[in-house]
C-alpha positions as CSV (number, residue, x, y, z in Angstrom):
1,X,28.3,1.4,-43.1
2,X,26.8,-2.1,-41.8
3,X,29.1,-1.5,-38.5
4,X,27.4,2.0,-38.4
5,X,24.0,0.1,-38.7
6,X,25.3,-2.4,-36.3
7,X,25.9,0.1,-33.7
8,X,22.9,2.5,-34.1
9,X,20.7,-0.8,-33.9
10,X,22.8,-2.0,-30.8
11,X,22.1,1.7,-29.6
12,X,18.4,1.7,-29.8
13,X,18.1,-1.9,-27.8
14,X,20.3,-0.3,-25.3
15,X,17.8,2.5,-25.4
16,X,15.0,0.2,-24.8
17,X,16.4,-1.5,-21.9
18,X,16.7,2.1,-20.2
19,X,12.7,2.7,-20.7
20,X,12.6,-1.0,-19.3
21,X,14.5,-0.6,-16.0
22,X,13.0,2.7,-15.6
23,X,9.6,2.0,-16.2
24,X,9.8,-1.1,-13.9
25,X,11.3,1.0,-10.9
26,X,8.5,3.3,-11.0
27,X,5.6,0.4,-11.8
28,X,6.3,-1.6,-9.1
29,X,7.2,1.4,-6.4
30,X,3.7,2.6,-7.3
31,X,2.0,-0.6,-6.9
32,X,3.2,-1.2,-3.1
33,X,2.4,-3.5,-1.0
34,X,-1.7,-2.9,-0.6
35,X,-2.4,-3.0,-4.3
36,X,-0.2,-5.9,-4.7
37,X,-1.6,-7.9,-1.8
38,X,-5.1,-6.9,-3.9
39,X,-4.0,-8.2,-6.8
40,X,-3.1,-11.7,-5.4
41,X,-6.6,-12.3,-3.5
42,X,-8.0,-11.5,-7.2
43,X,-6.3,-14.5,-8.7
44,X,-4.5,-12.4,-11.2
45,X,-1.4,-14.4,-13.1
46,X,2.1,-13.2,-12.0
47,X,0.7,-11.3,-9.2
48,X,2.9,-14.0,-6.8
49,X,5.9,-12.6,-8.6
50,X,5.2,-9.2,-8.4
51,X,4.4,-9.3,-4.6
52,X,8.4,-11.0,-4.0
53,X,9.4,-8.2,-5.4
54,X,7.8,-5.3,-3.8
55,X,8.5,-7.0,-0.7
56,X,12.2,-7.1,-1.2
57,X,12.5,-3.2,-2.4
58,X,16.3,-3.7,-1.5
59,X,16.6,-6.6,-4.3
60,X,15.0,-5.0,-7.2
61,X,15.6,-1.6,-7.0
62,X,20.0,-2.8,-6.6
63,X,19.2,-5.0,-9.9
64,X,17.1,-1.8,-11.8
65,X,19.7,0.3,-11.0
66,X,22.9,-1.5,-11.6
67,X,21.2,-2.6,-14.9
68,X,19.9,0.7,-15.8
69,X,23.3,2.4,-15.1
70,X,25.4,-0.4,-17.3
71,X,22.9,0.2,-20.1
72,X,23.1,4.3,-20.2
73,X,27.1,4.4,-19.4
74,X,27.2,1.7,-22.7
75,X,24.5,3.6,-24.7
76,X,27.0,6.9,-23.9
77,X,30.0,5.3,-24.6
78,X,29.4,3.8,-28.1
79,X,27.2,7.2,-28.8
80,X,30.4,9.0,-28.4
81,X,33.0,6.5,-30.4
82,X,30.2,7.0,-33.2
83,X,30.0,10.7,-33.5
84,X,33.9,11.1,-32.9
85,X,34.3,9.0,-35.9
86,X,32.3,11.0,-37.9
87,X,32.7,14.3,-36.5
88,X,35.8,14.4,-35.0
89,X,36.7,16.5,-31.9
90,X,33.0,18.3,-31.9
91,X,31.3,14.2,-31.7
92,X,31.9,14.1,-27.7
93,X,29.6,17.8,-27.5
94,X,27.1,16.6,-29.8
95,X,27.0,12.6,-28.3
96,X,26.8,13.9,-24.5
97,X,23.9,16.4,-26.1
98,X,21.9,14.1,-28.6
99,X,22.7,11.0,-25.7
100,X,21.1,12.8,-23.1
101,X,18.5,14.0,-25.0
102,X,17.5,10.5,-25.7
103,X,18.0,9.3,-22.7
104,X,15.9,11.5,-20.6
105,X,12.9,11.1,-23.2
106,X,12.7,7.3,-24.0
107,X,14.6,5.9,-21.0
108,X,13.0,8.2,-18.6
109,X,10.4,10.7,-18.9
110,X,8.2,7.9,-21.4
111,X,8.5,5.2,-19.8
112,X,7.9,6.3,-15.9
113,X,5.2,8.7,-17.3
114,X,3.7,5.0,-19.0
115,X,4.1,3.4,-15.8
116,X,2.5,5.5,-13.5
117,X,-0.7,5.3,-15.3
118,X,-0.6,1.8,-16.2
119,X,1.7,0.3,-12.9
120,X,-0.5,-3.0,-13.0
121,X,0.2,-4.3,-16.0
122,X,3.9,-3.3,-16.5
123,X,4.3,-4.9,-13.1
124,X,2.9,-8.3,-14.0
125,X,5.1,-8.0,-17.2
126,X,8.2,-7.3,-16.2
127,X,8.6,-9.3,-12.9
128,X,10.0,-12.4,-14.2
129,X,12.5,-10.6,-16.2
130,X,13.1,-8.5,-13.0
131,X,13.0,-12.0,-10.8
132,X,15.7,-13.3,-13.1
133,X,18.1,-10.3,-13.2
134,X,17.9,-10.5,-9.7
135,X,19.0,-13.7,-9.6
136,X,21.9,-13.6,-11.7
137,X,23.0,-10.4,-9.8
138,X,22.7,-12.0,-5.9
139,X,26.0,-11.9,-5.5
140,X,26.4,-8.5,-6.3
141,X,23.1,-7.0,-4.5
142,X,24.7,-8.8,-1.6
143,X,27.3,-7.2,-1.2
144,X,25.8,-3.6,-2.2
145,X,23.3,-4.5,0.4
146,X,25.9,-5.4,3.4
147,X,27.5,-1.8,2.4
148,X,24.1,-0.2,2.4
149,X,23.6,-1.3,6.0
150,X,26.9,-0.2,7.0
151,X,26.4,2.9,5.9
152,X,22.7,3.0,7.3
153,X,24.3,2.4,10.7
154,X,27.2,4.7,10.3
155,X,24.5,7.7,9.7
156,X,22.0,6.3,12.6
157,X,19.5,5.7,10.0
158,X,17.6,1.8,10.2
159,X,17.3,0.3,6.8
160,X,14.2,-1.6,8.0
161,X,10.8,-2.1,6.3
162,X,8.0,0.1,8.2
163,X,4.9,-1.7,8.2
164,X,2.4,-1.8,5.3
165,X,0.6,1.7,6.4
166,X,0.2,4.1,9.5
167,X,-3.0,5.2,10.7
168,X,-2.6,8.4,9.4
169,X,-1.6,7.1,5.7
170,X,-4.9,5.0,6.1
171,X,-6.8,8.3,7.0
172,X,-5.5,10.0,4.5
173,X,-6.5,7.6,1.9
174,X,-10.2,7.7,3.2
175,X,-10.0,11.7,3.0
176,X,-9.1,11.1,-0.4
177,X,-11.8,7.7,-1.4
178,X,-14.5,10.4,0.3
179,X,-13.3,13.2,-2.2
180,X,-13.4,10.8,-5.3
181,X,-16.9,9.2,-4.6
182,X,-14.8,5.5,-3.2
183,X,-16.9,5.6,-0.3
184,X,-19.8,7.7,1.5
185,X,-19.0,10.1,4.4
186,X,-20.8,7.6,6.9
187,X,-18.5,4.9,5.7
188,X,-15.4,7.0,6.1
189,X,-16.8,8.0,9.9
190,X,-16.8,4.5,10.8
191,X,-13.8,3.3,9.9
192,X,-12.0,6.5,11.3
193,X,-14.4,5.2,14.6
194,X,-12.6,1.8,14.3
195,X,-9.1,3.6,14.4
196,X,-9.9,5.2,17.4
197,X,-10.8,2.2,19.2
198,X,-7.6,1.3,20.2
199,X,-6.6,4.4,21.8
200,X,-9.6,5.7,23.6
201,X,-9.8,4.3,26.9
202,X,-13.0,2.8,29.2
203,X,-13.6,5.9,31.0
204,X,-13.9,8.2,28.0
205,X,-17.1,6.0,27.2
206,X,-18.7,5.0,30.4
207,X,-21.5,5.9,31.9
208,X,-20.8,7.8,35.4
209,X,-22.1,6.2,38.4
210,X,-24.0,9.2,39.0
211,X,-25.8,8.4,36.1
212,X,-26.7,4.8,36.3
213,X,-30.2,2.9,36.8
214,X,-29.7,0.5,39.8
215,X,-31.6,-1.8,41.8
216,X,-30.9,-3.0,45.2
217,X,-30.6,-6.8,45.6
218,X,-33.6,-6.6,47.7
219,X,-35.9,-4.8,45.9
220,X,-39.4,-6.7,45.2
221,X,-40.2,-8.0,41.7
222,X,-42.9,-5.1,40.9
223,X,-40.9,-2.2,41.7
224,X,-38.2,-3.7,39.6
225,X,-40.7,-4.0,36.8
226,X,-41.9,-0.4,37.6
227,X,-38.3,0.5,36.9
228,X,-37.5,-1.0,33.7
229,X,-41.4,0.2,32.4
230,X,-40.1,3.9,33.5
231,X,-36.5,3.9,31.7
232,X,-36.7,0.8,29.3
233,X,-33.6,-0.4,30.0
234,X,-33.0,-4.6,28.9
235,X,-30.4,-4.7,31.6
236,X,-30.7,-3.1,35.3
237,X,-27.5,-3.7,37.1
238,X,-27.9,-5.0,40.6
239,X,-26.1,-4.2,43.5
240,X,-26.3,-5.0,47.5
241,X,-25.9,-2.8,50.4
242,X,-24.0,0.4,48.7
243,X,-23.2,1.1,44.8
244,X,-19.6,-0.3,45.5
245,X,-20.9,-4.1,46.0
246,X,-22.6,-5.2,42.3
247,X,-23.2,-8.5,42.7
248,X,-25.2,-8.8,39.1
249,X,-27.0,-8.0,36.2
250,X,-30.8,-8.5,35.8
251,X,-32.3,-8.9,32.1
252,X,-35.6,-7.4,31.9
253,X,-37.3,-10.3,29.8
254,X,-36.1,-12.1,33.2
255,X,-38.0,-10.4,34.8
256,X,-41.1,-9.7,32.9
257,X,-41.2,-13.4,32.1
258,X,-41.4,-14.0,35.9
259,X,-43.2,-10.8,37.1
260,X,-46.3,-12.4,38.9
261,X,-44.3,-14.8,40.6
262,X,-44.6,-13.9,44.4
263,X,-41.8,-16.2,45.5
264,X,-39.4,-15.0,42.9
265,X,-36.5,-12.4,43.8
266,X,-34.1,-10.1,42.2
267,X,-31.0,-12.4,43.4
268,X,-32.4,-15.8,41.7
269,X,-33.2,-13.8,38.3
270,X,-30.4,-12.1,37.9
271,X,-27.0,-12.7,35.7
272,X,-23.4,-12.7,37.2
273,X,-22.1,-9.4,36.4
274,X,-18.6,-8.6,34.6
275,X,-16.3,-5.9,35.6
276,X,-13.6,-4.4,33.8
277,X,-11.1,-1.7,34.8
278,X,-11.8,2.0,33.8
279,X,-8.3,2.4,32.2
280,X,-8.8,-0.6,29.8
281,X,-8.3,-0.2,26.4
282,X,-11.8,-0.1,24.2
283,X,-10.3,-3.0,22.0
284,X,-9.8,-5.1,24.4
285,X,-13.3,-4.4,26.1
286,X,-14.9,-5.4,22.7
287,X,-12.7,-8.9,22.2
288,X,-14.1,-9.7,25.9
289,X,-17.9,-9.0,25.1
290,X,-17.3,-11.3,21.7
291,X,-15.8,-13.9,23.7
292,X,-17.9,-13.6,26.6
293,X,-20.9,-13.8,24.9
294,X,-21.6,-10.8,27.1
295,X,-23.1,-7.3,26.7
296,X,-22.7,-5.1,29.8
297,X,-19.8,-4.5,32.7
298,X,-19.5,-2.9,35.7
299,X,-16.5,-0.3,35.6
300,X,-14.6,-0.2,38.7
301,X,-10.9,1.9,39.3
302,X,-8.3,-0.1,41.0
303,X,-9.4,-0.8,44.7
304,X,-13.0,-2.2,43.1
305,X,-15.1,0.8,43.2
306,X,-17.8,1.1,41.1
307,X,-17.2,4.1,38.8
308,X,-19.8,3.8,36.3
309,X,-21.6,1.4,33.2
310,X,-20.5,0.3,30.1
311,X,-22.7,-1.7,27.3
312,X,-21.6,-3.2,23.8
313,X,-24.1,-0.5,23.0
314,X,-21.4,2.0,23.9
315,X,-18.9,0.8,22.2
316,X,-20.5,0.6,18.8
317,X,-21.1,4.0,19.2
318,X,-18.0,5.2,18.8
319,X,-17.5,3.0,15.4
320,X,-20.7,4.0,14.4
321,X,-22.4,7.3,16.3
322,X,-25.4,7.3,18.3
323,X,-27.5,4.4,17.9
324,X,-31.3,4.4,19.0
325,X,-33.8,1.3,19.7
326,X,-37.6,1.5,19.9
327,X,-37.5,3.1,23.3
328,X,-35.4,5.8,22.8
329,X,-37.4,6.7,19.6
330,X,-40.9,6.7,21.6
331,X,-39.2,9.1,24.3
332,X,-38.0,11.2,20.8
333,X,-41.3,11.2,19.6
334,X,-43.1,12.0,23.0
């Protein structure tokens, strides 16, 4: 009888280690890398732990498995040298029956069901258990892992990490943080503007040449201000001769500030201009305004042509929809 005891109570830890393992796989696959990394700016205890391990799937998924399949073959085995003592021929039915049953619900169904809901905590808990299994099993996760690759290759497939999300994963989760209340619609817009930024080229958000406010080099001072007073532009590019020769950019407080200056032209106020080619990408456009320190370029195609306008204006658009400053909401209002 105390063997029987022994074994049943050797039987139930066995069973517990399979909830372990199982719950862990699930805790930490759930966690990934982005609530993981959120964890460790929050300061939380063990969190360091816990991302080594999601960041090595290979490593702790090898040790959970090779530890969860020992356990459950062991648990089978002395389930079935128990009933066939007591039961005779009929104890390997009933032990696969009342094993599995067992199995399934406290090494599986429980404990992943557990995890998924509560994938934080069981995380932090069991990753220096996990981190020391891992250890001792290096040499054995090695090896699995050098045949894992093999194989990988064999079937074309790369056994590579991806990175830590795709655009369309992030889009999805914003779909989602919209439907839950997370974030506001307008958020969601912008930050789906952001991820467009680095496809969408100069010439999708340009304005043409036909459409541009210019002023010839030459011009006097009060027709410039004339100008600016009709379309309320801050910055009037400036060109000389034709369209295709821009040769700056004039800032209207420049100019207002100088106005009834008689000696003053348009070439002493104005600013060097900036050009930038019409098949640049809109990320790199917006790094060269923040390093610049500038606002507006010139967009020109390959041979130099002037083929329209672009502001920082523009560009923030896109992130953020149409943006309006006094003067356009006087000309709304009129």
């Amino acid at each position: 009888m105390s063997w029987l005891i022994a074994k049943i109570i050797v039987l139930f830890v066995l069973l517990l280690l399979s909830g372990f393992f199982a719950g862990s796989e699930t805790a930490l696959i759930r966690m990934g890398r982005v609530k993981t990394r959120s964890l460790l700016k929050s300061g939380v205890k063990g969190a360091d732990t816990v991302q080594k391990l999601v960041n090595e799937p290979g490593a702790f998924l090898t040790a959970v498995l090779i530890g969860n399949n020992v356990v459950n073959i062991t648990a089978s085995a002395l389930a079935t040298s128990i009933a066939i003592e007591y039961f005779g021929d009929f104890g390997v039915g009933i032990a696969i029956g009342v094993t599995t049953f067992f199995i399934l619900t406290f090494g599986e169904i429980i404990p992943k069901t557990f995890a998924v809901y509560h994938a934080e905590r069981i995380s932090i808990a069991v990753s220096k258990p996990l981190e020391i299994l891992i250890f001792v099993l290096r040499p054995v996760t090695k090896v699995l892992s050098v045949m894992t690759n093999a194989f990988g290759k064999l079937l074309g497939v790369k056994m590579q990490q991806r990175g830590l999300l795709s655009e369309e994963e992030v889009k999805t989760f914003l779909d989602i943080g919209e439907e839950d209340g997370a974030i506001e619609e307008d958020e969601k817009e912008m930050i789906n503007g952001v991820l467009k930024l680095d496809y969408i080229t100069v010439k999708n958000v340009k304005i043409s040449k036909e459409d541009m406010v210019c002023l010839e080099a030459h011009q006097s001072v009060d027709s410039a201000v004339e100008l600016i007073k009709k379309y309320g532009y801050s910055r009037i590019p400036v060109f000389e001769g034709t369209e295709d020769n821009m040769v700056g950019i004039l800032y209207a407080k420049d100019l207002l500030i100088n106005a009834k200056d008689s000696t003053i032209s348009l070439k002493k106020l104005m600013k060097p201009a900036h050009f930038v080619l019409e098949t640049a990408r809109v990320d790199d456009l917006l790094n060269k305004f923040r390093e610049g320190k500038f606002h507006i370029a010139i967009v020109v195609d390959e041979e130099g042509r002037t083929k329209g306008l672009v502001s920082l204006e523009d560009l923030l658009e896109e992130i953020v929809g149409s943006i309006y400053d006094e003067y356009d909401v006087q000309k709304i209002k009129g």
